[in-house]
MMTF fields as JSON, N, C-alpha, C and O atoms, coordinates in Angstrom:
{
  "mmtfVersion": "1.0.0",
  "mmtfProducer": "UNKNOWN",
  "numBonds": 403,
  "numAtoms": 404,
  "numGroups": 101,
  "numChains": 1,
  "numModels": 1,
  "chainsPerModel": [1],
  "groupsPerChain": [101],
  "chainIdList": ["A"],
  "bondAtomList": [4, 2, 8, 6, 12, 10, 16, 14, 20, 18, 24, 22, 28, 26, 32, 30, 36, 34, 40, 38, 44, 42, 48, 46, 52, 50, 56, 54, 60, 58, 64, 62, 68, 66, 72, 70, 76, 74, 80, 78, 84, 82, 88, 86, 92, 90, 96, 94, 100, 98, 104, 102, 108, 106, 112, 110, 116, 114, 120, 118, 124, 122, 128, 126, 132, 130, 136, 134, 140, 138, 144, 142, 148, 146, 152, 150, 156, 154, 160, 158, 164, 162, 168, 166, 172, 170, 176, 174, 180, 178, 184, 182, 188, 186, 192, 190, 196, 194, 200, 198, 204, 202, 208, 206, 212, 210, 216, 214, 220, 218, 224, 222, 228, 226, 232, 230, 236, 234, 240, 238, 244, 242, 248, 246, 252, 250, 256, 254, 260, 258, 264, 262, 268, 266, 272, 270, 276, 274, 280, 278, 284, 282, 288, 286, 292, 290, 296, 294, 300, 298, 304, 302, 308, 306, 312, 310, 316, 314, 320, 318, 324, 322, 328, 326, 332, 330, 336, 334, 340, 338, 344, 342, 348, 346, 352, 350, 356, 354, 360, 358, 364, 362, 368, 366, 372, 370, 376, 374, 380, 378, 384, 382, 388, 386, 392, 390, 396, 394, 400, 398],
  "bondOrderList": [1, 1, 1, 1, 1, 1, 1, 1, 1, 1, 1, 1, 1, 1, 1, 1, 1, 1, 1, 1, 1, 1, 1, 1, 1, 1, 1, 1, 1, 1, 1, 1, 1, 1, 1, 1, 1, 1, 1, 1, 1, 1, 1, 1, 1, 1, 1, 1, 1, 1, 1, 1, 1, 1, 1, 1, 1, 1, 1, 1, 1, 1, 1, 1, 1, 1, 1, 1, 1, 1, 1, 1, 1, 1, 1, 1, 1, 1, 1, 1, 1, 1, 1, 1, 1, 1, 1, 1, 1, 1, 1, 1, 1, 1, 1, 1, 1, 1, 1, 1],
  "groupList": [{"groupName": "UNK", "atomNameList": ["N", "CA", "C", "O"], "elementList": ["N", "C", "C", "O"], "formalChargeList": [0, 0, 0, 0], "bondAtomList": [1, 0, 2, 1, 3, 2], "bondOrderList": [1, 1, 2], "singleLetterCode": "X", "chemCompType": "L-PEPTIDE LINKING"}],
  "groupTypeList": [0, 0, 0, 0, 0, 0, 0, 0, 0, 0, 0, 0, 0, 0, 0, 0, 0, 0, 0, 0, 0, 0, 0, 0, 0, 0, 0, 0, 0, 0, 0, 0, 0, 0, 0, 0, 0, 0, 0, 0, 0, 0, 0, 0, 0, 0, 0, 0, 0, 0, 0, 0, 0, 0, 0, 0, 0, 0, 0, 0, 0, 0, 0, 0, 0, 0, 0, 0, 0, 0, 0, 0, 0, 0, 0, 0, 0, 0, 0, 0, 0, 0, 0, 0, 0, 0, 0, 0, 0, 0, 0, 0, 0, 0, 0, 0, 0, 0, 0, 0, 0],
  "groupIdList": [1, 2, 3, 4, 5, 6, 7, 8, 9, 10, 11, 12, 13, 14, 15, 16, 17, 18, 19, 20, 21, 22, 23, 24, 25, 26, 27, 28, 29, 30, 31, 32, 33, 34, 35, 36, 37, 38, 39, 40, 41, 42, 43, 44, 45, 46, 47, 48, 49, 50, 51, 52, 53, 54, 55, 56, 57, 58, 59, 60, 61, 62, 63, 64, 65, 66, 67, 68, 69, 70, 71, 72, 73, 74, 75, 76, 77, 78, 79, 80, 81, 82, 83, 84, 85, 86, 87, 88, 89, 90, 91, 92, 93, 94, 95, 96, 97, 98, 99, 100, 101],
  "secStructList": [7, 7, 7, 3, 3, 3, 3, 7, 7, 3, 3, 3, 7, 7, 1, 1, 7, 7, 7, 7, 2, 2, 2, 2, 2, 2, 2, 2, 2, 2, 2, 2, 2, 1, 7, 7, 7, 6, 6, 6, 2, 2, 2, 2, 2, 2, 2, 2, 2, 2, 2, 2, 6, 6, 7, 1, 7, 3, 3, 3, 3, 3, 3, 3, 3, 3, 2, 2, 2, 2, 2, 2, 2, 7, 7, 7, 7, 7, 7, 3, 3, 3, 3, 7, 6, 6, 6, 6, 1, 2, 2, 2, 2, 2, 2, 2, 2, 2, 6, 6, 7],
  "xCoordList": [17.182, 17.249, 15.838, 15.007, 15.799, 14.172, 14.43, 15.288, 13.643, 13.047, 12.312, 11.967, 12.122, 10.954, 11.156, 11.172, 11.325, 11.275, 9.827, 9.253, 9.64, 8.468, 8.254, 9.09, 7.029, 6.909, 5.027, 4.0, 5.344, 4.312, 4.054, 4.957, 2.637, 1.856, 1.052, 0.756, 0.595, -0.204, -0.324, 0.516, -1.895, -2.582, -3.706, -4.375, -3.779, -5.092, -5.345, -4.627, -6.575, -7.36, -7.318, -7.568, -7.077, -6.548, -8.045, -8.572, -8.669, -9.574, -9.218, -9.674, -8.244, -8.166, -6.426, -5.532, -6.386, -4.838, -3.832, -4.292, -2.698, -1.664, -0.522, 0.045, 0.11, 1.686, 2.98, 3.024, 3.94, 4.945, 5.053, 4.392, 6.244, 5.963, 6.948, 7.083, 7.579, 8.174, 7.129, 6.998, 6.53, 5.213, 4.403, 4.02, 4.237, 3.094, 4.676, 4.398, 6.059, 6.807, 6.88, 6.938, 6.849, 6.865, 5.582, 5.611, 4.371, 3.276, 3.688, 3.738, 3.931, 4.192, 5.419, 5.316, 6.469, 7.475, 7.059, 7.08, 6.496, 5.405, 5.087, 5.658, 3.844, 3.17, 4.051, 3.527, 5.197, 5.416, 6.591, 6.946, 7.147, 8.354, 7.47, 8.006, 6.416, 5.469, 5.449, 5.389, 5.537, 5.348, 3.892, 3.444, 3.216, 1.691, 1.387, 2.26, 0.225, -0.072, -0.788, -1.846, 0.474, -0.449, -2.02, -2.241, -2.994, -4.354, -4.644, -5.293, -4.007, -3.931, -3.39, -3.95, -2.106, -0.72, -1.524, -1.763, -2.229, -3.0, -4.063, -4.52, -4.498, -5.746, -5.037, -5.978, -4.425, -3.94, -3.218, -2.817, -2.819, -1.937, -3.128, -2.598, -4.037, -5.404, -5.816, -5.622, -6.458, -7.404, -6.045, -6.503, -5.214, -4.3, -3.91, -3.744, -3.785, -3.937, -5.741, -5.705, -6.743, -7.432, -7.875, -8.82, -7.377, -7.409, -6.237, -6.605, -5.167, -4.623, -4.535, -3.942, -5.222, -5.702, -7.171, -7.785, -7.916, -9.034, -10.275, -11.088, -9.686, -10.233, -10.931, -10.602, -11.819, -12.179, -11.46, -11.543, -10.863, -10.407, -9.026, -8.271, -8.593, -6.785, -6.744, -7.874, -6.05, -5.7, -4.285, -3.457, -3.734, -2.659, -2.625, -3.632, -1.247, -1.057, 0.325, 1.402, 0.285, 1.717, 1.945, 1.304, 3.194, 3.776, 4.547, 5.007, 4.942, 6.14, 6.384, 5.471, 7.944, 8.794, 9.346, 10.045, 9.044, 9.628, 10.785, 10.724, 12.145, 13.404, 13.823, 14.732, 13.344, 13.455, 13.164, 13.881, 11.773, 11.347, 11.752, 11.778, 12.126, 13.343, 14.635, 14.817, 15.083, 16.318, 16.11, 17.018, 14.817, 14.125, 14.254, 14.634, 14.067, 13.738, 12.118, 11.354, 11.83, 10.268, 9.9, 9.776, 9.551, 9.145, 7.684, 6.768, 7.674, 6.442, 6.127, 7.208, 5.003, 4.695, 3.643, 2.777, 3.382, 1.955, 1.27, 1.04, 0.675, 0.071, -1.934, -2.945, -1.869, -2.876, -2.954, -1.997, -4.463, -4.8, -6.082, -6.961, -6.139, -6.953, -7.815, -7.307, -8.469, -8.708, -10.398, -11.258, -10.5, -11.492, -12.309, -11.754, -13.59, -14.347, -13.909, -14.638, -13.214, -13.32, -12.599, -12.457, -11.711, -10.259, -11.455, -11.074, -12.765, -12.983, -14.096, -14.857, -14.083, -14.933, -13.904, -12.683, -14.7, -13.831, -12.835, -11.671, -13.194, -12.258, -11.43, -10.649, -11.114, -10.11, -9.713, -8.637, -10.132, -8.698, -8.113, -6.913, -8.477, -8.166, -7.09, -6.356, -7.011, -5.983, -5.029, -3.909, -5.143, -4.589, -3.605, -2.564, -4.055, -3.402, -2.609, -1.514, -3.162, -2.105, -0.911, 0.139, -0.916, 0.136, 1.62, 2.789, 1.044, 2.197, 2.542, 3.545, 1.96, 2.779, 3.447, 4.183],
  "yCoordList": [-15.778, -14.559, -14.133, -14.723, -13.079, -12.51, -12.042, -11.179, -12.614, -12.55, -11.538, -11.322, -11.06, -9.937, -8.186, -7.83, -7.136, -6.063, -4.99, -4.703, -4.589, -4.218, -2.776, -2.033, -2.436, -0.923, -0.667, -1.333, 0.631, 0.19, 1.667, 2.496, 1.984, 3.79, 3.426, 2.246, 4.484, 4.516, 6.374, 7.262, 6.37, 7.936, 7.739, 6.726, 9.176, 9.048, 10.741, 11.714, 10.593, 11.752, 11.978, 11.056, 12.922, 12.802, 13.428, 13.93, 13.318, 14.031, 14.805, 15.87, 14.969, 15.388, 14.831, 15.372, 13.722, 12.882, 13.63, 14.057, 13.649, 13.857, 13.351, 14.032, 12.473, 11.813, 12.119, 12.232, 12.256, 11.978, 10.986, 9.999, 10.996, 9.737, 8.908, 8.036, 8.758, 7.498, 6.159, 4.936, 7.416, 6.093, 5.288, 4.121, 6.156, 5.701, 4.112, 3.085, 4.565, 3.794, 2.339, 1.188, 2.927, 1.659, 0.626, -0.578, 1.573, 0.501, -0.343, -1.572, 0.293, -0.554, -2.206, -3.256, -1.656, -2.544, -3.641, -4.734, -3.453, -4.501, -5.405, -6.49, -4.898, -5.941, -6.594, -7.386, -6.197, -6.249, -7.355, -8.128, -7.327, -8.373, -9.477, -10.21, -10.046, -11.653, -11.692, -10.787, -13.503, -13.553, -13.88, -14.456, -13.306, -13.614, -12.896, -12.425, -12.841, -12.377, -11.096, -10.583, -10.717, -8.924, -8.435, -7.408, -9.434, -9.261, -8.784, -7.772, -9.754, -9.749, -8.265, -7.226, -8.629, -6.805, -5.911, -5.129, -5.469, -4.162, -4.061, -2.958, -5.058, -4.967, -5.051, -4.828, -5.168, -4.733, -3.797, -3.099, -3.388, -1.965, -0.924, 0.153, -0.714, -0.276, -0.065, 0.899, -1.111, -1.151, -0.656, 0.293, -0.834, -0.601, 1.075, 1.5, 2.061, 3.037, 3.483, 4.341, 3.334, 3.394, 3.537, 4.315, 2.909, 2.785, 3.928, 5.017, 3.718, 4.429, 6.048, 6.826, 6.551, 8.038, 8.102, 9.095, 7.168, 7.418, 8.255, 9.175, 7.043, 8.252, 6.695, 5.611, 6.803, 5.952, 6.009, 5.21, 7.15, 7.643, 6.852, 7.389, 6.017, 5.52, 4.792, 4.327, 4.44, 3.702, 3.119, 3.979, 1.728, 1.26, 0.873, 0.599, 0.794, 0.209, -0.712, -0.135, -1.582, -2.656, -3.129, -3.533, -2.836, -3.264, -4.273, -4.254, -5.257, -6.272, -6.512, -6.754, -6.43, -7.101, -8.394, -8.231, -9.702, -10.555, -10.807, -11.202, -10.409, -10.538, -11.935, -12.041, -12.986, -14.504, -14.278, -14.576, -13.617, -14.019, -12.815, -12.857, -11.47, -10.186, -11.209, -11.302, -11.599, -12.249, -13.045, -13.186, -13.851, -14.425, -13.619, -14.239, -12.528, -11.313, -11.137, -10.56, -11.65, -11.07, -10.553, -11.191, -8.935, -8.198, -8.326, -8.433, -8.291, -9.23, -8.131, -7.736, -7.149, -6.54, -7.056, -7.352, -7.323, -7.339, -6.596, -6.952, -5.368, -3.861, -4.643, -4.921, -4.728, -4.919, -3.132, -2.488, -2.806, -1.924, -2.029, -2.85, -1.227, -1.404, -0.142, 0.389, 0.315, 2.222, 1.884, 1.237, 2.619, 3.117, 4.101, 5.15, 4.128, 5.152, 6.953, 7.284, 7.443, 8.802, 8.335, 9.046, 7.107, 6.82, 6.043, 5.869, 5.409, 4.829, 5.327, 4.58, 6.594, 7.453, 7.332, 7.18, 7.437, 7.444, 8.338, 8.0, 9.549, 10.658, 10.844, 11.693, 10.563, 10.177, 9.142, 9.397, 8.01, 6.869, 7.064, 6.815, 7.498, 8.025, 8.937, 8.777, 9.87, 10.819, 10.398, 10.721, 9.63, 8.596, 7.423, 6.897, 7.251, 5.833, 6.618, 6.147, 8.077, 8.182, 9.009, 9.188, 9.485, 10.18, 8.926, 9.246, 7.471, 6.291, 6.921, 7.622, 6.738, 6.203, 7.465, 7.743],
  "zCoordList": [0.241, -0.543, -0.948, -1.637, -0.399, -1.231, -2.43, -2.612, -3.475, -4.78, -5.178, -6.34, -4.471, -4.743, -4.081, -2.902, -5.657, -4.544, -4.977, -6.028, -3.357, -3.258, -2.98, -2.465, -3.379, -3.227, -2.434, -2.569, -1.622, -0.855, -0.934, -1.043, -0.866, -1.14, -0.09, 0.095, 0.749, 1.567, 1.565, 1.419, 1.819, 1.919, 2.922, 3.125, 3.623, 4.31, 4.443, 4.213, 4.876, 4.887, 6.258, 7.035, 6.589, 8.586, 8.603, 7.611, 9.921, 11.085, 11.644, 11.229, 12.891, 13.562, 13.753, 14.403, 13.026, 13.753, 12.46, 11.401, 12.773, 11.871, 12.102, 12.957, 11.755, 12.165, 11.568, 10.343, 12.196, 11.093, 10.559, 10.884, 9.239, 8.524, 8.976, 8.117, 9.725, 10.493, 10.898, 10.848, 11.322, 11.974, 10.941, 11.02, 9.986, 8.626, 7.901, 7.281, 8.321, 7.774, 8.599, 8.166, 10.134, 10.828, 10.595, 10.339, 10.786, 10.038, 8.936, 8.963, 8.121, 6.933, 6.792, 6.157, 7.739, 7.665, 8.314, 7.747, 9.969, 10.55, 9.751, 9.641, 8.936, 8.269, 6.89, 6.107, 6.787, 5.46, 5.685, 4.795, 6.997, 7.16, 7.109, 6.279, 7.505, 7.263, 5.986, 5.154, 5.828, 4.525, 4.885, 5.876, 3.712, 3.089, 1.823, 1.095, 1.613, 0.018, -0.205, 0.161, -1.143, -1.237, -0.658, -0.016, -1.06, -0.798, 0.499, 0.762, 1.477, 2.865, 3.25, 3.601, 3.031, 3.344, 2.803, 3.724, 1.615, 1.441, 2.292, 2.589, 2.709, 3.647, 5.523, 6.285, 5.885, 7.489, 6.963, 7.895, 5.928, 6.517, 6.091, 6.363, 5.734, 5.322, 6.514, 7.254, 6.684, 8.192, 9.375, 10.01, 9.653, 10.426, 10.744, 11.887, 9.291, 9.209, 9.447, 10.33, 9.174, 9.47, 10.863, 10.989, 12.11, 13.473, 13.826, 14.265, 13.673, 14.394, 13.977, 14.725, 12.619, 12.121, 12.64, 12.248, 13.513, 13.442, 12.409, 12.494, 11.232, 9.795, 9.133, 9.617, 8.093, 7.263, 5.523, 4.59, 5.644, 4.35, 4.38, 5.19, 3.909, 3.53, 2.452, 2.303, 1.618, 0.543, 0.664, 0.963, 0.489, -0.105, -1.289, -1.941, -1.78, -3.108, -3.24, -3.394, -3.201, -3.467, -5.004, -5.974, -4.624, -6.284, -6.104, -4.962, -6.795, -6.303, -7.721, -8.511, -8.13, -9.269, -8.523, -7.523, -8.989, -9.127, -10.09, -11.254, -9.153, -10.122, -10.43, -11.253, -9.938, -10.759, -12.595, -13.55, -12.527, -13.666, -14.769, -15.999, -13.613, -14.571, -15.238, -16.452, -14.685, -15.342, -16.257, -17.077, -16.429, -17.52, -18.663, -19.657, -18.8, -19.835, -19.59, -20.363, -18.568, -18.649, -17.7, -16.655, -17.806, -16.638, -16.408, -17.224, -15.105, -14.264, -13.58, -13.144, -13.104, -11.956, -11.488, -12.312, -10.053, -9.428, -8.848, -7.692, -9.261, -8.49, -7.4, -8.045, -6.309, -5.885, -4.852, -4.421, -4.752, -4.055, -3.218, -3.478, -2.285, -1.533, -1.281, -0.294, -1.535, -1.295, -0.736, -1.333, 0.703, 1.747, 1.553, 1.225, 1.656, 1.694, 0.636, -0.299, 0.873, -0.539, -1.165, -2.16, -1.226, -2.25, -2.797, -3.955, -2.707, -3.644, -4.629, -5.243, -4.69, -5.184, -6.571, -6.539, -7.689, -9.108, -9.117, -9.333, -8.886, -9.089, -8.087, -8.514, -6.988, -5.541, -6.247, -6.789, -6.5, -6.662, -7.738, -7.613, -9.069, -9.708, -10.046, -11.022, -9.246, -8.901, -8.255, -8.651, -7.178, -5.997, -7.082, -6.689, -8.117, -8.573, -9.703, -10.01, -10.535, -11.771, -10.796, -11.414, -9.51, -8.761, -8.515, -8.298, -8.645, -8.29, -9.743, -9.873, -10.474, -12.216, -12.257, -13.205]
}
């Protein structure tokens, strides 16, 4: 049983590429069925979008509630992000991160 439910943001600044978002979804599920640790998953689906928009501009953001420790009475979130070249300009991630909340 997975323990954990997760939420996943991804943005990019296109060049020239533009996709539908099926594809931006299949990226995501890829990397997201392995188990490993947020750090890792924000960083290949990052770089991953990155290659296939041929852009330097993308950002992820993962959230994960661990419902073990919800049923505890204690709500737990783990938000890690990853933001590229203009997402990491103050005012781009900025905007980029109060648009999740």
């Amino acid at each position: 049983m997975n323990e954990n439910i997760v939420d996943g943001h991804v943005a990019y600044f296109a060049n020239n590429n533009v996709t539908r978002q099926s594809k931006i979804n299949r990226i995501v599920q890829h990397f997201a069925e392995r188990p490993q640790v947020q750090e890792r998953l924000t960083f290949q689906i990052t770089e991953k979008l990155k290659e296939t928009f041929e852009t330097d501009n993308a950002a992820c953001v993962i959230d994960v509630r661990n419902l073990r420790l919800n049923v505890r009475d204690r709500e737990i979130n783990v938000i890690k992000s990853l933001c590229s070249n203009v997402f990491n300009q103050n005012d781009n991630k900025g905007d980029f991160l109060n648009i999740l909340v």
